[in-house]
Each structure stands twice: as structure tokens, then as C-alpha cells.
VEXRO-308758 format. One record per residue (C-alpha): residue number from 1; residue in one letter; chain; x, y, z. Coordinates in Angstrom, 2 decimals. Layout:
<rs>
  seq  type  mol        x        y        z
  NUM     A    A        X        Y        Z
...
</rs>
This chain:
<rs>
  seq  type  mol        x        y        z
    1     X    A   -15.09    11.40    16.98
    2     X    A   -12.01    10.79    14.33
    3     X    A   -12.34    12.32    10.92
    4     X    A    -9.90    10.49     8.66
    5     X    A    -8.74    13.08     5.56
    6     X    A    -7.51    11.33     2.51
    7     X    A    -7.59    10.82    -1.10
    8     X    A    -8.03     8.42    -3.65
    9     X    A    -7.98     8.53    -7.46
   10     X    A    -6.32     7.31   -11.03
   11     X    A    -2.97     9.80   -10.30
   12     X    A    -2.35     8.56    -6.55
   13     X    A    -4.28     5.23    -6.55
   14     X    A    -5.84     3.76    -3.32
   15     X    A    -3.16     2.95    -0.98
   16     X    A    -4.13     5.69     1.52
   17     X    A    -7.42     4.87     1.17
   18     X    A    -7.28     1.61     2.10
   19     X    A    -4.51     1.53     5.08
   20     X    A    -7.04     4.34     6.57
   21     X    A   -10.00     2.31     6.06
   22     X    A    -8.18    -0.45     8.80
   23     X    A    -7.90     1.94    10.95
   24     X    A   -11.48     3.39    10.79
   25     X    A   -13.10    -0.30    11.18
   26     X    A   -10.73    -0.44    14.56
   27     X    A   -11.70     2.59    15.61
   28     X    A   -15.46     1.76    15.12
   29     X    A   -15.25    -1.56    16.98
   30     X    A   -13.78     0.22    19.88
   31     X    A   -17.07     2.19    19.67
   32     X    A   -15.83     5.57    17.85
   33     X    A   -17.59     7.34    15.19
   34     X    A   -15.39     7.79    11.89
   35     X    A   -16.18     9.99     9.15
   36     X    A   -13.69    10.03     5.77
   37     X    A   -13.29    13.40     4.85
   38     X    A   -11.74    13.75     1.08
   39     X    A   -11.26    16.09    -1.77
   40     X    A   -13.59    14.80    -3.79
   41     X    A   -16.07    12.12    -4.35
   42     X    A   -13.62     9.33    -6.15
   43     X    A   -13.74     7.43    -3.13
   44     X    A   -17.44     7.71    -2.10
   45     X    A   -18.51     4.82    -3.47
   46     X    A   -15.88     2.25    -2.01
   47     X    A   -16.19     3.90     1.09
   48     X    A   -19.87     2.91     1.29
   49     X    A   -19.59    -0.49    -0.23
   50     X    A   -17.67    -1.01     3.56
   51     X    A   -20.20     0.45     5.30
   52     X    A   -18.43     3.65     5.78
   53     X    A   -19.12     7.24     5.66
   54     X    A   -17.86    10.52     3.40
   55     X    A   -17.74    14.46     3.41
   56     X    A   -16.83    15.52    -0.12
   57     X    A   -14.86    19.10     0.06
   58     X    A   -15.37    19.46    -3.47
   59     X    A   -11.80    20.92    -3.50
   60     X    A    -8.27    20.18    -5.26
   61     X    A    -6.34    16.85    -3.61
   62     X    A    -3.29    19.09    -4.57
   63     X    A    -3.85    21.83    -2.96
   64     X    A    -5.24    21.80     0.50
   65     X    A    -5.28    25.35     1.20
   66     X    A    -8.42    25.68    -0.81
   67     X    A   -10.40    23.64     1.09
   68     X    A    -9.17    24.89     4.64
   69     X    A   -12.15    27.16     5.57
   70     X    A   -14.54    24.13     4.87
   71     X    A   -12.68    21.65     6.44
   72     X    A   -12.52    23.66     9.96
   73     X    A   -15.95    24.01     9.81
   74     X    A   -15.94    20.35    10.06
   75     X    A   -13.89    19.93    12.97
   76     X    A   -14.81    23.06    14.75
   77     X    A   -18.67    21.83    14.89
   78     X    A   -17.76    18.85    17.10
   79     X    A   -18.67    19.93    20.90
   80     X    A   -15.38    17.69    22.22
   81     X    A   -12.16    18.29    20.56
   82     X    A   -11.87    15.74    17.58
   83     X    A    -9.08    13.72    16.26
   84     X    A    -8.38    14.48    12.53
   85     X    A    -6.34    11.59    10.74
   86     X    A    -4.32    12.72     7.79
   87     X    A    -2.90    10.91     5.31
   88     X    A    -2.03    12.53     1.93
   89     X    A     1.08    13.98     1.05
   90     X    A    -0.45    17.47     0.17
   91     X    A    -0.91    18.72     3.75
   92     X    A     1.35    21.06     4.47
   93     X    A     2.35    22.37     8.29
   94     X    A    -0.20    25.78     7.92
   95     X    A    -3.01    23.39     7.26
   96     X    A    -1.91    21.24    10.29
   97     X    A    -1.68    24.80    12.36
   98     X    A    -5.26    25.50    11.83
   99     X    A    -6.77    22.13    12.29
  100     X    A    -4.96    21.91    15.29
  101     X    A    -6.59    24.85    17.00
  102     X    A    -9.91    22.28    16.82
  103     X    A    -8.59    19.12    16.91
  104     X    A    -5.86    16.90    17.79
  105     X    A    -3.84    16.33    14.28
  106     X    A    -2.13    12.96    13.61
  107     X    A    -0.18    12.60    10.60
  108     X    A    -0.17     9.49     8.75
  109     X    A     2.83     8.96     6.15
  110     X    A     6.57     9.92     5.40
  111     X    A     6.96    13.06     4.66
  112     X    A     9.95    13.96     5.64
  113     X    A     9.45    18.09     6.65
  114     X    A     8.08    19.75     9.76
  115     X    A     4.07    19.33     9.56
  116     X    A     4.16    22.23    12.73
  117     X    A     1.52    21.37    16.24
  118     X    A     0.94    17.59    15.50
  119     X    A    -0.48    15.58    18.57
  120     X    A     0.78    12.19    16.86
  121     X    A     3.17    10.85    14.03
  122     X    A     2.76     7.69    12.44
  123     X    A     5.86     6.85     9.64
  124     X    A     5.96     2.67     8.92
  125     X    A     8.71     3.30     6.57
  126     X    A    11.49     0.63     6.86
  127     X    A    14.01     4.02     6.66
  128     X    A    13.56     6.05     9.37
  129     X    A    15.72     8.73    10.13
  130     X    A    15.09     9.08    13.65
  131     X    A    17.58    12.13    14.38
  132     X    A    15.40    14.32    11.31
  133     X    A    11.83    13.51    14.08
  134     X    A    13.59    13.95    17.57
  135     X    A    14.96    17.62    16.47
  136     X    A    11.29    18.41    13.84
  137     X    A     9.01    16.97    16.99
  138     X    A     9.86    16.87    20.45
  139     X    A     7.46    15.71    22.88
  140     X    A     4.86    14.54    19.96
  141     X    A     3.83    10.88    20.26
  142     X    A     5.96     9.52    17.47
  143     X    A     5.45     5.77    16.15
  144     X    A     8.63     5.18    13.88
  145     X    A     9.13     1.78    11.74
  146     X    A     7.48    -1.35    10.03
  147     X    A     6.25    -2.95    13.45
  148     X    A     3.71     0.00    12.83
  149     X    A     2.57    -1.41     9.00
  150     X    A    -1.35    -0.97     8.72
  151     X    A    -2.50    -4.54     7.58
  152     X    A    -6.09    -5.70     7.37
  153     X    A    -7.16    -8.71    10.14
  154     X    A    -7.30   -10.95     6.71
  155     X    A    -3.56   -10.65     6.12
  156     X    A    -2.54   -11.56     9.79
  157     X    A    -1.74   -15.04    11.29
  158     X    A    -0.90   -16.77     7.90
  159     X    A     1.56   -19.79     8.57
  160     X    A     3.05   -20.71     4.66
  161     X    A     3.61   -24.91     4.45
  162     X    A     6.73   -24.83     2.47
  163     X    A     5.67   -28.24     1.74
  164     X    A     2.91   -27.45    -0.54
  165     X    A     4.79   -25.22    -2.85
  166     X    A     3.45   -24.54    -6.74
  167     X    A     5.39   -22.71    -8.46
  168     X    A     2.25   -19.60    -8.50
  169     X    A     3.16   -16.00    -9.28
  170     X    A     0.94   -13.12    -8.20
  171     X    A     1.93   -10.18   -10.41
  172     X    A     0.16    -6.53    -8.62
  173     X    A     1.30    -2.69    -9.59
  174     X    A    -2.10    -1.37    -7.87
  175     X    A    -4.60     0.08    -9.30
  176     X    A    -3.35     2.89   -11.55
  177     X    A     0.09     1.27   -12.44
  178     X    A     0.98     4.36   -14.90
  179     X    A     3.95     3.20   -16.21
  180     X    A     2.63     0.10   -17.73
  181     X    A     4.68    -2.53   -15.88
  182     X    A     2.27    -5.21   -15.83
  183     X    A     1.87    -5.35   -19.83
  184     X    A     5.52    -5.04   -20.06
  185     X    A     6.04    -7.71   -17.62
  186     X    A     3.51   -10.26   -19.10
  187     X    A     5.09    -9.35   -22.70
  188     X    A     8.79    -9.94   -21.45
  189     X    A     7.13   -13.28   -19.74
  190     X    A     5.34   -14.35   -23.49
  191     X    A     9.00   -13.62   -25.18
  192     X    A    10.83   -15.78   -22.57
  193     X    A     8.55   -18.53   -23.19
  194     X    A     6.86   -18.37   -19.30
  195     X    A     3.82   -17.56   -20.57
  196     X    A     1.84   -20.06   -22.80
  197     X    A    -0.09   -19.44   -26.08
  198     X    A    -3.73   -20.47   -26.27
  199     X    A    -3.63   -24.24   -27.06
  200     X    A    -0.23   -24.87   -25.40
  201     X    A    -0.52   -26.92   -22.45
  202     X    A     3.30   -27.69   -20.96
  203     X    A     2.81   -24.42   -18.49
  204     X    A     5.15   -25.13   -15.71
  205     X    A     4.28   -21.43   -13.93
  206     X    A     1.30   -20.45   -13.53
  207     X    A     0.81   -16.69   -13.17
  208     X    A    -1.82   -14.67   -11.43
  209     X    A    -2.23   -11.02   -12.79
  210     X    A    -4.15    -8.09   -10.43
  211     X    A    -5.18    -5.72   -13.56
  212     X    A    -6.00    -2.64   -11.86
  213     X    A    -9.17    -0.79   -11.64
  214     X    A    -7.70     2.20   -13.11
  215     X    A    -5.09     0.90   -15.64
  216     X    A    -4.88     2.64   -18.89
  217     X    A    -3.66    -1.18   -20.20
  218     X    A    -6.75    -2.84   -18.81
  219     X    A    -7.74    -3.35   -22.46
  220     X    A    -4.44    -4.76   -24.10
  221     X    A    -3.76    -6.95   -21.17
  222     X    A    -6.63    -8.70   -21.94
  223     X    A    -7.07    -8.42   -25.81
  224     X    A    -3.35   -10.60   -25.38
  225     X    A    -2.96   -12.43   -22.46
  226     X    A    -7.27   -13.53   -21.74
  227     X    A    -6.77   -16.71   -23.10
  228     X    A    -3.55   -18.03   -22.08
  229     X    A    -3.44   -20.89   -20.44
  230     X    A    -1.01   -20.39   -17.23
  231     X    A    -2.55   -16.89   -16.57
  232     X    A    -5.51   -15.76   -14.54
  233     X    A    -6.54   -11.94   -14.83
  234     X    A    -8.29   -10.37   -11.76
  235     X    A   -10.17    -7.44   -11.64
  236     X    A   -11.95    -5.61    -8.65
  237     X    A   -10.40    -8.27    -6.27
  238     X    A   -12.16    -8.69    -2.78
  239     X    A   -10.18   -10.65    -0.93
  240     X    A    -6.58   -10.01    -2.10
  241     X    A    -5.10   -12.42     0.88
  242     X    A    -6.95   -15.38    -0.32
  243     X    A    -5.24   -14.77    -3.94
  244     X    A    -1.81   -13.90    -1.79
  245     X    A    -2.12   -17.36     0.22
  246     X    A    -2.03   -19.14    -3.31
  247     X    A     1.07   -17.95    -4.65
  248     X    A     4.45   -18.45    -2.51
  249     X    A     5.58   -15.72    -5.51
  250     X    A     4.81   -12.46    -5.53
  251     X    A     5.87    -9.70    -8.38
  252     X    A     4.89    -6.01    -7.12
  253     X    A     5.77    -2.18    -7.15
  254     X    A     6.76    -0.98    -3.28
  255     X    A     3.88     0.16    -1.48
  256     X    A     1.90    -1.02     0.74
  257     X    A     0.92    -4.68    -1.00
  258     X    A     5.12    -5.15    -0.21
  259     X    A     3.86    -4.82     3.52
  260     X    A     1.14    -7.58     3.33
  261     X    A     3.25    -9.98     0.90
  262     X    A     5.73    -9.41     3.84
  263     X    A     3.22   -10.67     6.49
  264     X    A     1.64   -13.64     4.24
  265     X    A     5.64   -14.79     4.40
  266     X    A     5.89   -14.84     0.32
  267     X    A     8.92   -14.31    -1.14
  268     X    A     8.74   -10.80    -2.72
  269     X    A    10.16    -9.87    -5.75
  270     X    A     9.56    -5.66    -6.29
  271     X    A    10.58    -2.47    -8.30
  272     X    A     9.39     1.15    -7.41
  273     X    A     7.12     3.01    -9.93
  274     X    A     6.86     6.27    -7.35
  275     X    A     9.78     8.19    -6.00
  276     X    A     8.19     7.59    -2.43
  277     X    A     8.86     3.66    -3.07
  278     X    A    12.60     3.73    -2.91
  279     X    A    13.55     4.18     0.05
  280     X    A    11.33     1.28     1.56
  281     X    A    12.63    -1.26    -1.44
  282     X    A    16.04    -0.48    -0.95
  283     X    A    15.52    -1.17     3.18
  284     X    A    13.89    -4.55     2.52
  285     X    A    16.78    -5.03     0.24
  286     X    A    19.13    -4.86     2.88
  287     X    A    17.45    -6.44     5.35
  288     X    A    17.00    -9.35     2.44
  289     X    A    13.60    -9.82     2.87
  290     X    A    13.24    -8.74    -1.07
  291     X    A    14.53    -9.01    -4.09
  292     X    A    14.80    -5.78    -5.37
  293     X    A    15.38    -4.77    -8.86
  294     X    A    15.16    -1.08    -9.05
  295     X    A    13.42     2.29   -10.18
  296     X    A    11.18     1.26   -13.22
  297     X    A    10.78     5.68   -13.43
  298     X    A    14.76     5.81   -14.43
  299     X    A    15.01     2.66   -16.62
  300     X    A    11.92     0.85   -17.13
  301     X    A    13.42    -1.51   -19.75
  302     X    A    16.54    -2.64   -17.66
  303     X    A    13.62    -3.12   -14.64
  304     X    A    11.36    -5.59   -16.85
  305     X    A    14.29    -7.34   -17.73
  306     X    A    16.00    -7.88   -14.06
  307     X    A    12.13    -8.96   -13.08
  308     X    A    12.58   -12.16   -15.88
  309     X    A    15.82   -12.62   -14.35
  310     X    A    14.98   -12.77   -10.68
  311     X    A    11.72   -14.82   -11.45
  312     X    A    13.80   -17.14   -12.96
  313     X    A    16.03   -17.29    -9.51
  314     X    A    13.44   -17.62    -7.44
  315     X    A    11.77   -20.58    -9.26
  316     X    A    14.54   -22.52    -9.32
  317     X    A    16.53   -21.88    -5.90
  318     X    A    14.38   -22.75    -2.98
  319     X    A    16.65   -21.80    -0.40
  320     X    A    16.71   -17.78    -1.40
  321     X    A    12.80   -18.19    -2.15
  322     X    A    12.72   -19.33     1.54
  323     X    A    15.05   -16.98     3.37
  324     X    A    13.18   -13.85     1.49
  325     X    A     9.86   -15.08     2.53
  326     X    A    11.40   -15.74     6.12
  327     X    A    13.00   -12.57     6.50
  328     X    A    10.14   -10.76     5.19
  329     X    A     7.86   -12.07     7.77
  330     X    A    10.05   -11.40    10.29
  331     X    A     9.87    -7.31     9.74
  332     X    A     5.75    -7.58     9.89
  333     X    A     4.17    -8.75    12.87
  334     X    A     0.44    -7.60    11.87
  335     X    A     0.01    -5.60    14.99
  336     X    A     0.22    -2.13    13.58
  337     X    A    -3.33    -1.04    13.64
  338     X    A    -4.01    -2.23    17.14
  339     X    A    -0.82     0.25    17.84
  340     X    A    -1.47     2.77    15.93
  341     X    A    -5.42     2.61    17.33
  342     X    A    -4.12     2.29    20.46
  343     X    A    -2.49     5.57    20.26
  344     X    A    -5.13     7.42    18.90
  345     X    A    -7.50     6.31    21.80
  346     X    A    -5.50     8.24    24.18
  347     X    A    -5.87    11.03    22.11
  348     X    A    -9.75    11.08    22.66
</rs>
């Protein structure tokens, strides 16, 4: 039995929710029951839309010590010790401490303090400080580094034919995108000309625009840009690779989607809207498999400005469009879940 804790909702988005949803449907073909155990129900009905099932701890995503008691009741049930999955940045190393006197605890993310009696690590971060988890966790299983990045089997194996280049932009903040980059981005676009007017027909670029499910702009993006002719707005989007093999282009906060850009070999052109996002920008950035342009929470203006900029680059040079998309592809292999599954197996 794995139980997978996580959340999802408008303040975090659904980034956990969905790397730990790979890992369940891995864990399920290798014939274990999974069982998503979260805070509240915000994720229920996803969840079963994939066929997958939920314990709602009615509790507070920030605060996991109010939902202890219940959650040990969980584990503690199970006549064969469990493995318990976490992935939020909330759990703290007494919660770990108590889970772990029921189950084996595997921690899923980067935070970067000691978690206490873990039975496996996980970190895909592209900055690892690997002194900071031989001294916080010796002799714990520890898988360290992007050959570890959780993709879904749809984002795996795609070959990019440089040959049939369009000059397509996919433009994706996920779903919450709080600090309004996408409207600021498509406005900047309008005022540089990129984006056409209805009736104009000259478009040159054609851009496609992820409006997430939880975007306070939702509205104003499409009041403005619905009818222009070079851009396509997407909502509830069920097979994000198909709309990633399209576009050779891709505009996006850090996070995950940087991961699977990475693997679809597009040439990647982000900003981080969450403090956790730096770090794995700026390592991209010097491994130039991105074009980074910095922290849109410090100076959101200067950000939208350096994204025209480097759009601009990376429609007209074809050599740095290549070697970004190159070198991005060459940090994510796509074998990370079978790894990472791998590893949990042993655990059982």
C-alpha cells in the first residue's frame, strides 16, 4: 500500500498534484494500491477524473500538525507497514517522526532542512547541495538531481525535426499564475506589435496561451486577446504535450512545465513567480539550456520586458533557439518515475 499526501489549490496550484499522480499510475501498474491523502477536497475531483482515489483530512494545507492524529489513523490501520509519499512543503520533521513509527516516510521536494527518520529522499532540483543531505541524512536512500524529474509517459521519447520549424509560442504560468504574467505578457506582446488586432492578418508568430484554471485574469485575457488572430487561448488542457510538440517556443514560470519543455527539446524561455523557482532557473541558466530572465516577485515590469526581448532573440537566431532546446534535452532523460518507483518498491 502507498498513500501519497499532497495538496492542491488556487495559493499553491497543481504541480504536486500532478508529478504525484505519475507516480501513483506507476505504482498501480506494478500492481500497488495508491490512495491520495490531502487536506482538503480541492483535488477530489481531478483525482477521480484519472481514475484515482482520495481521503479528505478536512484540515489546514498549512499546518499539518492539525491533522496528525487523523492521518496516523490512516497509516496505522494498514496490517503491513505502508509507504507514505509526501510532497508539500508544510511537513515538518515531527510530522515525519510520527508517521514514521507506521510507515516508511519518503519525502518528495526541496526543502532544504532536516525532515528527521525518512526511509527515502527524492530532490530533482538542478541545485543540489549534496554536502547539506550527506551530513542531514546518512544512510537514507537519497535520489539527488534532474535525471530524477517526474514526467508523464506522454512527454517522453519526443524527437523535435528542426526542419519543420514555425515560429509557435506556447506561453504557460500554471494554473494560479498570481502575479498576472500572462496578461502582462500578451499586453507587452499587443504594444510591440507581435500580437495582431482582430482583422489584421500579416501575423508572423503565432502564440499559444495556457489560461489557467485558477487565474484571477481568466476574464480580461479573454475580453482582449479572444479574437486575435495569431493567438489561441486554452483552458482545462488535456494533453499539454500534444500543444508542447507544436511550438519549438516555449514562454513559462520555473516549475515543473520547465522540466517537460526540457524533455520535448523546446527551447525554453522562463522567469520565476515563487521563491522556490530560482534556484532551478538560475541552474538551467548555467547549464544554458534556458533563457532566463529573472524574479518577476522583485521586478515584474523589468521581467515582462526582458521576456519581449528574448522572444525577439529566439525568433530570429536559430542557432541559440537550437543549442537551448539541445541542452535542455540533454538534462531530462524521462526516466525519473521508473527511478523514483523503483525505489519505492524496495521499500514495500
Amino acid at each position: 500500500m502507498v498513500y501519497i499526501r499532497v495538496d492542491a489549490n488556487s495559493e499553491i496550484g497543481s504541480g504536486h498534484l500532478m508529478r504525484t499522480i505519475a507516480i501513483a499510475k506507476e505504482m498501480e501498474k506494478r500492481g500497488e494500491m495508491v490512495i491520495f491523502v490531502c487536506a482538503d477536497n480541492t483535488p477530489r475531483e481531478y483525482l477521480e477524473s484519472q481514475g484515482l482515489y482520495m481521503i479528505n483530512l478536512m484540515g489546514d494545507w498549512k499546518d499539518m500538525t492539525i491533522e496528525s492524529s487523523k492521518m496516523l489513523l490512516v497509516v496505522a490501520d494498514e496490517p503491513k507497514e505502508p509507504v507514505l509519499l509526501i510532497d508539500t512543503y508544510s511537513v515538518s520533521k515531527t510530522y515525519v517522526n510520527i508517521m514514521s513509527m507506521f510507515s516508511k516516510v519518503c519525502y518528495l521536494g526541496s526543502k532544504k532542512e532536516d525532515l528527521g527518520n525518512l526511509s527515502l529522499l527524492v530532490n530533482y532540483s538542478s541545485d543540489i547541495d549534496e554536502a547539506f543531505y550527506e551530513e542531514t541524512y546518512p544512510g537514507v536512500k537519497k535520489l539527488l538531481g534532474v535525471e530524477y524529474s517526474i514526467l508523464r509517459p506522454e512527454f517522453i521519447g519526443f524527437e523535435r525535426n528542426p526542419k519543420e520549424y514555425e515560429p509557435r509560442v506556447l506561453i504557460t504560468t500554471g494554473n494560479t499564475d498570481n502575479l498576472g504574467m500572462e496578461l502582462a505578457i500578451l499586453d507587452r506582446m499587443c504594444d510591440d506589435g507581435l500580437v495582431m488586432l482582430p482583422g489584421d492578418d500579416d501575423a508572423e508568430v503565432q502564440f499559444e496561451v495556457v489560461v489557467g484554471s485558477m487565474s484571477k485574469d481568466r476574464d480580461e485575457i479573454f475580453e482582449k486577446y479572444g479574437d486575435c488572430p495569431n493567438v489561441n487561448l486554452h483552458e482545462n488542457v488535456e494533453d499539454m504535450a500534444e500543444l508542447m510538440k507544436k511550438c519549438p517556443i516555449a514562454i513559462t514560470a520555473g516549475g515543473t512545465t520547465m522540466n517537460e519543455l526540457a524533455a520535448m527539446e523546446t527551447a525554453i524561455l522562463c522567469f520565476a513567480i515563487a521563491e522556490d523557482q530560482l534556484k532551478d532557473c538560475k541552474a538551467f541558466a548555467r547549464d544554458d539550456a534556458v533563457l532566463y530572465v529573472g524574479n518577476a516577485i522583485e521586478d515584474k515590469e523589468s521581467v515582462v520586458r526582458d521576456v519581449a526581448l528574448g522572444l525577439c532573440s529566439l525568433l530570429m537566431d536559430e542557432k541559440t533557439r537550437t543549442e537551448i532546446a539541445t541542452n535542455a534535452r540533454r538534462l531530462i532523460d524521462g526516466e525519473g518515475v521508473t527511478k523514483i518507483c523503483d525505489a519505492i518498491e524496495e521499500l514495500l
